[in-house]
N, C-alpha and C positions, 0 to 999 in steps of 0.2 A: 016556743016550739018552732015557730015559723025561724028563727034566726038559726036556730042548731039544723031545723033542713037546708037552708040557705049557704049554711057553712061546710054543711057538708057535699051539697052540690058542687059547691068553690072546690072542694079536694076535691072532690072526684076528677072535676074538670082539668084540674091543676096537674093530675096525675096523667090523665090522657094525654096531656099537651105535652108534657114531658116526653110520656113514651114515643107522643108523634115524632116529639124532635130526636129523640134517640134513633126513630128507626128512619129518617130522615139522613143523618149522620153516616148511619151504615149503608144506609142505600150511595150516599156519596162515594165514601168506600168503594165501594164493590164498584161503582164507576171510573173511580182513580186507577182502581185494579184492571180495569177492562180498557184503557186508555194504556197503560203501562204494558199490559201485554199486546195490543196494536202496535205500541212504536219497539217493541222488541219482538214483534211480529215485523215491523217494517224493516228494521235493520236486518233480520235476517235473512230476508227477501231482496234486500239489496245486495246483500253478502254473495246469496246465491245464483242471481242474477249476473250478478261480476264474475263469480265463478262460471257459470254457463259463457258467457261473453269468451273469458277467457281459454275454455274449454272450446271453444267455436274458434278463435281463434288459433288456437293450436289444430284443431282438424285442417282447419284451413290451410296452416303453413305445411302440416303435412300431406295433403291432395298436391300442393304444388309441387314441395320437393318431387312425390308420386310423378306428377304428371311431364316435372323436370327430365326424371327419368327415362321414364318412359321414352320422352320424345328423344332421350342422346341412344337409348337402347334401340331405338326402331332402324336408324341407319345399318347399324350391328346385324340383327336379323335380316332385314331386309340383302344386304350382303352375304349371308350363308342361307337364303333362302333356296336357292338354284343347287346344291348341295343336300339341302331336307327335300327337295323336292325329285332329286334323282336316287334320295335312299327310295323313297314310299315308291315310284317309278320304280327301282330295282326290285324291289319284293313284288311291285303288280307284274313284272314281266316272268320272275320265279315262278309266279301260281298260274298265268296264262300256261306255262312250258309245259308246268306239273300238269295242269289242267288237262292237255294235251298228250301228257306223256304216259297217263291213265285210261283216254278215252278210248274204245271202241275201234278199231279200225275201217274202214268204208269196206264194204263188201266192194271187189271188183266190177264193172259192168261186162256182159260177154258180148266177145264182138259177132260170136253168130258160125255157121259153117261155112264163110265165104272165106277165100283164100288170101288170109292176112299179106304173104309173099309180093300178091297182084297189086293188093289193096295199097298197101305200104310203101313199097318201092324199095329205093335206095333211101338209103338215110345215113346222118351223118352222127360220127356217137365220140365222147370223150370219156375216158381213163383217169381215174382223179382217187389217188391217197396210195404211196408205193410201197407200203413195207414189203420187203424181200425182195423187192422190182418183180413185184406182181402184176400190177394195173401196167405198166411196162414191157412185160411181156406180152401180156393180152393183148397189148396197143397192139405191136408188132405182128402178133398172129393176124388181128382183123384187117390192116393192110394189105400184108400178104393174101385175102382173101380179097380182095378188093372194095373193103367198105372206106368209105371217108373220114377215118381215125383221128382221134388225137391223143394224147397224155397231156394230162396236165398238173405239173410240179409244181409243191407249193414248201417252198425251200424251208424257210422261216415258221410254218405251224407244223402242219400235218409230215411234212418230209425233210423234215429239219436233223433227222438221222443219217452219216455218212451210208449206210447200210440201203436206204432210202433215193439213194442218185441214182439215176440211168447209170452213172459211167461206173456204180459197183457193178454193174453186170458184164458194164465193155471192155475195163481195164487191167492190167493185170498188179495184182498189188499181193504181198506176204510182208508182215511185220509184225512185232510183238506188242503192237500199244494201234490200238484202233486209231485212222484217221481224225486227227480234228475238224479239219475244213476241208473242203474237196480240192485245197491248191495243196495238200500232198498226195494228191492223184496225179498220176500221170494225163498230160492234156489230152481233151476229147473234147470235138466238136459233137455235138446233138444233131439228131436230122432234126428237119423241116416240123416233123409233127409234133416235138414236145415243145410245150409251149409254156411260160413259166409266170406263173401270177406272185406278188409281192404280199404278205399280211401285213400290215402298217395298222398298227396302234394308233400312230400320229392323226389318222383319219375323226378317230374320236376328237380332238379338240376343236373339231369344226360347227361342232354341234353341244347343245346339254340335251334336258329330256323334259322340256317344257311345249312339246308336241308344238314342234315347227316344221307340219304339213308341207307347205309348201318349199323349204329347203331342202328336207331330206327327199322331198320328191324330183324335186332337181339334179340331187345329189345320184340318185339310183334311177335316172332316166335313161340310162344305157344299159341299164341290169336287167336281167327278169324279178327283181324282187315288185313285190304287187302287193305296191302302199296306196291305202285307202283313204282319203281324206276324211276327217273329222272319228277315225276308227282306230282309240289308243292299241289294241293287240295290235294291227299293224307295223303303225308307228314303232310301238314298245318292240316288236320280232324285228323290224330293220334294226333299230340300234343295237343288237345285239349283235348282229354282223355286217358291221362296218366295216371292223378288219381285214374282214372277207370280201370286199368292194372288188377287186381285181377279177379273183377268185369266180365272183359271181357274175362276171363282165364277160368272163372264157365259157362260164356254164350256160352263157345268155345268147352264146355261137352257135350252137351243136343241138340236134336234133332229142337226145337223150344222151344221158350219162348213165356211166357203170361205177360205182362209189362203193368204196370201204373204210373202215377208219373210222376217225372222227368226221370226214365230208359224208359220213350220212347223214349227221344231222344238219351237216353246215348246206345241203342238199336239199333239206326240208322246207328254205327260205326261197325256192327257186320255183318260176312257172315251167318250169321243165319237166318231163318224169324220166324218173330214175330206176336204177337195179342195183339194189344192194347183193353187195358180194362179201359178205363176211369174212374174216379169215383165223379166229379168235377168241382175245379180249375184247375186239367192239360189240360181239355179240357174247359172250360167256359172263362180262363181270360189268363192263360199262351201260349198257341201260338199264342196268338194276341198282344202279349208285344212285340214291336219295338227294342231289344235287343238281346245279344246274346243266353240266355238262350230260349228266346221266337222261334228265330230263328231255333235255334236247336231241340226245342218241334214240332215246326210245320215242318220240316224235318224228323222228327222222325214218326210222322203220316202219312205223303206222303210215306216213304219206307216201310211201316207196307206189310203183305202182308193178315191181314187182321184186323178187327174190332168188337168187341162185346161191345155193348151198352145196357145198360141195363134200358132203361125207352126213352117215346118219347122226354121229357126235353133235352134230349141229343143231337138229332135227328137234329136239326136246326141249332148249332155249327159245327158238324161234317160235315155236308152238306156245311155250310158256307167255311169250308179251302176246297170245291173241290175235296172231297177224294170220288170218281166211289162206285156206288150205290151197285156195284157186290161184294167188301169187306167188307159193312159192312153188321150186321148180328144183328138185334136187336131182345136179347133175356134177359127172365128175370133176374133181381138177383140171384143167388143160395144158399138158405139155408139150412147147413144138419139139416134136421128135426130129427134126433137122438141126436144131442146134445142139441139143441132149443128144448125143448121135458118138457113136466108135470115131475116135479119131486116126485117120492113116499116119500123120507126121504129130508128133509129141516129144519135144525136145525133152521134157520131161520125165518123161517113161524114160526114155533112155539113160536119162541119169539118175536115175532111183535105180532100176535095173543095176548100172553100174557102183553105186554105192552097197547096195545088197543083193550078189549075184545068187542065185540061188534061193532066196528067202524068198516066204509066203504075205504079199503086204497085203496089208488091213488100213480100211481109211478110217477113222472115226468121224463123224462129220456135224455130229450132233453137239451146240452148247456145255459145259458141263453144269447143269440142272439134274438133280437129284430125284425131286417131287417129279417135274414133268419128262425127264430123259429119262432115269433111269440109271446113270452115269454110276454111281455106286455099285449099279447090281455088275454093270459089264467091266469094272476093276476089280471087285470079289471072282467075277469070275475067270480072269485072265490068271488070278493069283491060286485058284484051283488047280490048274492046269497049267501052268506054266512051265512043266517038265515035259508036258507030253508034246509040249508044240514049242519047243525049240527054236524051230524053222520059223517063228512068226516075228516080224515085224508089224507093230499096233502106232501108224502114223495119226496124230489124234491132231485136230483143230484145238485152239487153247483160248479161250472166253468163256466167259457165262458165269452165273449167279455166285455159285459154289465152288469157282476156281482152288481159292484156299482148301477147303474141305479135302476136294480132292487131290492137292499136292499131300497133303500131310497123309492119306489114304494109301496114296502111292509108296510113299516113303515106308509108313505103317506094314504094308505088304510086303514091304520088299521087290518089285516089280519096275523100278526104275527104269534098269537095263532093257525092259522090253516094251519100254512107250519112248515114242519119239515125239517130242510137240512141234509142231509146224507151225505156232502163233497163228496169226488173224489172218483168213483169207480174201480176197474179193471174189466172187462168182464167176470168174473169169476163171481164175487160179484155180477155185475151186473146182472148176469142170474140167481144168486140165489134171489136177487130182485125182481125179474119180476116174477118168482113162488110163491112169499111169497105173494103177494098184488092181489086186485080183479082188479083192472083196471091199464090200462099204456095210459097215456096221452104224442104226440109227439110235432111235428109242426103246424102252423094253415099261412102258407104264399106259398111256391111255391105248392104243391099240389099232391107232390111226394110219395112215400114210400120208406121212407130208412130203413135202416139198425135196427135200435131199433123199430122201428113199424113191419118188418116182422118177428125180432127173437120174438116181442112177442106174435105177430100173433101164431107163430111156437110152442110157451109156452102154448097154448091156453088162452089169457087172451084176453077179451075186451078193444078194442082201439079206444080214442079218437084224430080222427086228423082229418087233412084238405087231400083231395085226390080229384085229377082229371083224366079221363083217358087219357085226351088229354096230361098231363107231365108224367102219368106213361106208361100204354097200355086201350089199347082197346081189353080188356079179353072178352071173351064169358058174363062171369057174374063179377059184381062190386066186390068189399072186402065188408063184410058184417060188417061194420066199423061202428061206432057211425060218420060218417062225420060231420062235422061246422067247420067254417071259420072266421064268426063274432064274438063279444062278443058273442049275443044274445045267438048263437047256441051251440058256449059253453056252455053257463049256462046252457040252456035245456037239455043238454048232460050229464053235473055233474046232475043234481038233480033226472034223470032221472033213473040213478045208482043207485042213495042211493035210489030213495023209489023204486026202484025195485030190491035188491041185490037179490034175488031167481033167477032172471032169467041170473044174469051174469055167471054162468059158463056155460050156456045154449051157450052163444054171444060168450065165448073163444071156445066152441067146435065149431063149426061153424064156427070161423077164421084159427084153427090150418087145419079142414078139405079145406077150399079155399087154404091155402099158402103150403097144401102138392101137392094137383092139381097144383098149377100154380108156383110156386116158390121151391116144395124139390127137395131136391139134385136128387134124386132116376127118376123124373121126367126130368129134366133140364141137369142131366149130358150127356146122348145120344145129346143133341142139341148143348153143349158146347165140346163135342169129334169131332161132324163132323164139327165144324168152325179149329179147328186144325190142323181133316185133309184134309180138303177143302184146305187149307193155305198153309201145305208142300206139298201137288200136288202141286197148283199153281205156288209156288216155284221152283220144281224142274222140271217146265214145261218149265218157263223163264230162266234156266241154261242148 
């Protein structure tokens, strides 16, 4: 018994040890397996490592190429910096203008009931932007009155139109193709008082717009422009008129300026004050232009410190930009009625006379403009009528927009024979024109009286136009004008002339006496002295 337990103890045991060493076996195994996946755990780990390495090294190589770059690129920029820096400059000086050309205008200060006249004195004043040798004329009057005048010609910007020279007014010129340069004028010295500034562009290379305080204030230390140190609007408003350097050198002379044109706003860069004189386009379409010139027109009118308008047409504009009722001063046109005057000797008269003895002449003296003449209506209506007035001679100036239109009009009509062109005049010519003929026919569309209707007013000659009081004034009494608008009353108007030539010098006397009352110089200058000195009180009330 004991040996069969004994032997079966032995299996037993036999068995266990077995199993031990089996599971012995397998436990090694699973170690072999866990060895086996660490060193293809390590390999892979190195793989990836070299990868990273690699991958590092490539970042690296391209940070440098990067930074290669960069540094050849920096020269590059660095050289059109002055460039990006005068775009961003030109838009900050745009939104300052705009800025300006939006705001509010300063209410005037009053200078009180004491007697500006006393207060003020004499004072000395410049004329500055000539279209139709306006500011030119006006010089002339204020001397003749004994103030301390000047004109100031700015050949190259503002007066860079032959039509624009003093010596359109002095010389006598007729041609069929406008002046290029004023060396096919006949030679004219200039008096004493016009005085002539240069626009040089070249002025800008002197400078960029990296706010160089101290040169540009150098630069404009003879000027009244009033630059501020460490104050970009300033800065940024001188370089915009630089060009204007001369310009603002002549306005930094004179007591107060009278400016129309574009020198209103060029006006606005000045410690001086000014009177805007509108005559226009500077007021009708230029400071409502979205631009920087526009911008700067209607800044230029807000800093005025004051306004003279010369008809109610104007009235509605001016009011429109917001400019205080207290500076503006609506008074008439000024014409010296001593130059605008009957002339006794007129070689001219005499040989029109003698080319057409007997005939009724007519001067046409108006552009031919459509839109703003009218020039269509008074061709329709010469071709109305053309039977009944025989007798007429229609001597017509020959420029303007619509030239073409109205040849081919002409032709169209049939009315050849009874228009004569006399090409392009000068203002000289012209006024001997306007004495030589019985009638002067203008515009027939806004309702105004401009400039060749009053000087012929002033010549004593009967005129045919269009006139409203409501675009020019509300005078005591009308212009004693042939008025029409329509064809119709044109025609009425010509035929009227020819079978009544007796009474037309009767209708010039009776114009030259209305436009000495309401429009001569001799009249109208006391009214245009005290907006001046209304203006430098004011002035030097707000300083």
């Amino acid at each position: 018994m004991k040996k069969k337990m004994k032997f079966l103890l032995d299996l037993v045991n036999g068995k266990k040890i077995k199993n031990l060493n089996e599971h012995l076996q397998d436990h090694d195994n699973q170690i072999i397996n866990i060895y086996d996946q660490i060193q293809n755990l390590a390999k892979n780990l190195d793989a990836q490592i070299q990868n990273i390495n690699t991958q590092i090294q490539t970042i690296d190589n391209n940070l440098n190429a990067q930074i290669h770059n960069l540094s050849e690129n920096l020269n590059a920029q660095i050289q059109t910096s002055d460039e990006q820096i005068q775009g961003i400059n030109s838009i900050l000086r745009k939104f300052f203008l705009r800025y300006e050309a939006i705001s509010k205008p300063e209410q005037p200060s009053q200078p009180g009931t004491a007697d500006i006249h006393s207060i003020v004195g004499d004072y000395s004043i410049g004329y500055s932007c000539n279209l139709l040798n306006n500011s030119y004329s006006f010089c002339k009057i204020a001397c003749k009155n004994g103030v301390n005048a000047s004109f100031f010609l700015d050949r190259k910007f503002a007066d860079n139109f032959i039509t624009s020279l003093p010596q359109w007014e002095e010389v006598d010129f007729q041609g069929d193709e406008m002046p290029g340069t004023q060396d096919e004028l006949p030679h004219w010295e200039p008096p004493d008082f016009v005085r002539s500034a240069e626009w040089n562009m070249d002025h800008l290379n002197n400078f960029s717009l990296r706010f160089e305080y101290e040169k540009m204030q150098d630069f404009f230390k003879d000027t009244a422009v009033d630059l501020k140190h460490n104050d970009a609007f300033s800065y940024l408003s001188a370089y915009s008129v630089i060009p204007h350097y001369e310009l603002l050198r002549l306005y930094n002379t004179v007591d107060i300026l009278h400016v129309s044109g574009v020198h209103i706003g060029v006006a606005s860069f000045t410690n001086k004050p000014y009177v805007t004189f509108p005559f226009g386009g500077d007021l009708f379409t230029l400071p409502f232009n979205n631009n920087e010139i526009g911008w700067m027109q209607a800044r230029g009118f807000y800093k005025a410190s004051g306004h003279i308008v010369s008809g109610n047409i104007f009235m509605k504009y001016i009011e429109t930009l917001g400019i205080p009722k207290e500076k503006i001063d609506l008074i008439p046109f000024m014409i010296d009625t001593d130059i605008y005057a009957p002339c006794r000797e007129n070689p001219l008269r005499d040989e029109l006379r003698s080319r057409y003895p007997g005939k009724v002449l007519f001067l046409l003296g108006a552009r031919q403009n459509w839109f703003w003449k009218g020039s269509d209506k008074l061709l329709n209506a010469i071709a109305k009528v053309k039977d009944k007035i025989e007798n007429a001679v229609f001597l017509t100036v020959w420029y303007g927009q619509d030239l073409k239109r109205s040849e081919e009009l002409i032709k169209t009509l049939g009315i050849e024979d009874n228009i004569c062109k006399i090409g392009i005049l000068s203002r000289k010519t012209l006024r001997n024109y306007i004495d030589a003929v019985d009638v002067c026919i203008d515009q027939f569309t806004h309702g105004g009286l401009g400039t060749f209707s009053l000087e012929s007013m002033s010549c004593a000659k009967p005129l045919i136009s269009y006139y409203t009081a409501d675009s020019h004034f509300h005078f005591e009494n009308d212009p004693p004008l042939l008025n029409a608008f329509s064809e119709d009353e044109i025609s009425e108007s010509l035929v009227y002339c020819v079978n009544n030539a007796e009474k037309l010098p009767g209708l010039g006397s009776d114009n030259r006496n209305w436009i000495k009352r309401y429009h001569g110089h001799e009249v109208l200058w006391p009214a245009y002295d005290d907006v001046y000195k209304k203006a430098l009180m004011n002035y030097r009330n707000k300083i």
